[in-house]
C-alpha positions as CSV (number, residue, x, y, z in Angstrom):
1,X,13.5,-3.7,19.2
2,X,15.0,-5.0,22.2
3,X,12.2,-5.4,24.2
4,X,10.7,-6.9,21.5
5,X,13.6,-10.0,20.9
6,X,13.4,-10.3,24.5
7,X,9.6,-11.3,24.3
8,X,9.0,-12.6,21.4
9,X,12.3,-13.8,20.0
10,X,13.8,-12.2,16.5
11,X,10.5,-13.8,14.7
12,X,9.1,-11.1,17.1
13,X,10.7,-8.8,14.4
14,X,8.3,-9.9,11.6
15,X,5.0,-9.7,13.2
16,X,2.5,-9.2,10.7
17,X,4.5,-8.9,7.7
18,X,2.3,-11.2,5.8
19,X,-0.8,-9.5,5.8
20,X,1.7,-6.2,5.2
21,X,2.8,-8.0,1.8
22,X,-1.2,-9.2,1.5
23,X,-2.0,-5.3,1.7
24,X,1.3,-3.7,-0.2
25,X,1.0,-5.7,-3.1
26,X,-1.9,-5.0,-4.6
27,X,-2.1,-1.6,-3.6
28,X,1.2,-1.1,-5.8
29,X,0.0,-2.6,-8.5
30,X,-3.5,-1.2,-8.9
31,X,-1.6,2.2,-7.5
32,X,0.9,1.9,-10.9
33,X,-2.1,0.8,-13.7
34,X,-4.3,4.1,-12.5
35,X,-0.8,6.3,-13.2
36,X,0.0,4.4,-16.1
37,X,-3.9,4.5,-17.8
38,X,-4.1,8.3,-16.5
39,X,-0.9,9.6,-17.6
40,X,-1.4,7.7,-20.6
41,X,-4.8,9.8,-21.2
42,X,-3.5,13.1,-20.2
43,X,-0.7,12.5,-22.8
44,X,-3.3,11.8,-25.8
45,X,-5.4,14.6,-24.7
46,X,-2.9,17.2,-24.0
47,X,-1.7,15.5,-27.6
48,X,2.3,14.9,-26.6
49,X,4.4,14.4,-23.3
50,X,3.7,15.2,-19.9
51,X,4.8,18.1,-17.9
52,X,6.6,17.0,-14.2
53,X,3.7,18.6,-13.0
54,X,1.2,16.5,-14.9
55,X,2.7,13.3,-14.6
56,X,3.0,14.2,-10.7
57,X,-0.8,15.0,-10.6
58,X,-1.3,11.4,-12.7
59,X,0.6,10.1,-9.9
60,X,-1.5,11.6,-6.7
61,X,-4.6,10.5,-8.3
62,X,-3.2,7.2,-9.1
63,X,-2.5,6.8,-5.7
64,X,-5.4,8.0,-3.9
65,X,-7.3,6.0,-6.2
66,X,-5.4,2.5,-5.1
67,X,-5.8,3.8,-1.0
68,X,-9.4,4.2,-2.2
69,X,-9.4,0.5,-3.4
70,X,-7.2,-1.0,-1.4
71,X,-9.0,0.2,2.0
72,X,-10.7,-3.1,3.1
73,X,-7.6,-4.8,2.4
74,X,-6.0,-2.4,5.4
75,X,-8.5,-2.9,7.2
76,X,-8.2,-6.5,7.6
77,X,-4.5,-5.9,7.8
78,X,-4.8,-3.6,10.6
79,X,-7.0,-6.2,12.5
80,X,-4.6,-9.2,12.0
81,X,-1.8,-7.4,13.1
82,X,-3.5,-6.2,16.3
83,X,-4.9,-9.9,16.9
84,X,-1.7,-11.6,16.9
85,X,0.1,-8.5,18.6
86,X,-1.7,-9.7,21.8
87,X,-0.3,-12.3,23.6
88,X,-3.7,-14.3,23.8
89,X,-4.5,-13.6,20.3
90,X,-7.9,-12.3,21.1
């Protein structure tokens, strides 16, 4: 972190953390709908609650699901981060 302030300044500190938020985002939300709409259906068709064990096995899907989606927007967000983490930009 040091070396980092003493190149860059404290903004230095925040490098890339728009295209983070651009990425995050909607990788939470579409990572929460696919729990909600699977647990949801496991629920009706086991006909009442949801072991922890279910619900945690909603939740992996739901979540490789969204990294699934969500991979282009990495992608991009990987690249931007490496393009301005040069000191050219290229």
């Amino acid at each position: 972190a040091r070396a980092i302030v003493a190149d860059e300044g404290v903004r230095g500190l925040w490098l890339g953390l728009g295209s983070n938020i651009a990425y995050a985002a909607p990788t939470d939300v579409v990572k929460f709908v696919a729990y909600d709409v699977l647990k949801r259906a496991a629920a009706s068709a086991k006909g009442g609650a949801l072991s922890p064990a279910d619900a945690a096995v909603a939740g992996a899907f739901g979540s490789a699901f969204a990294q699934a989606v969500c991979t282009p927007l990495d992608v991009v967000r990987t690249r931007v981060i490496a393009a301005t983490a040069t000191p050219d930009g290229s």
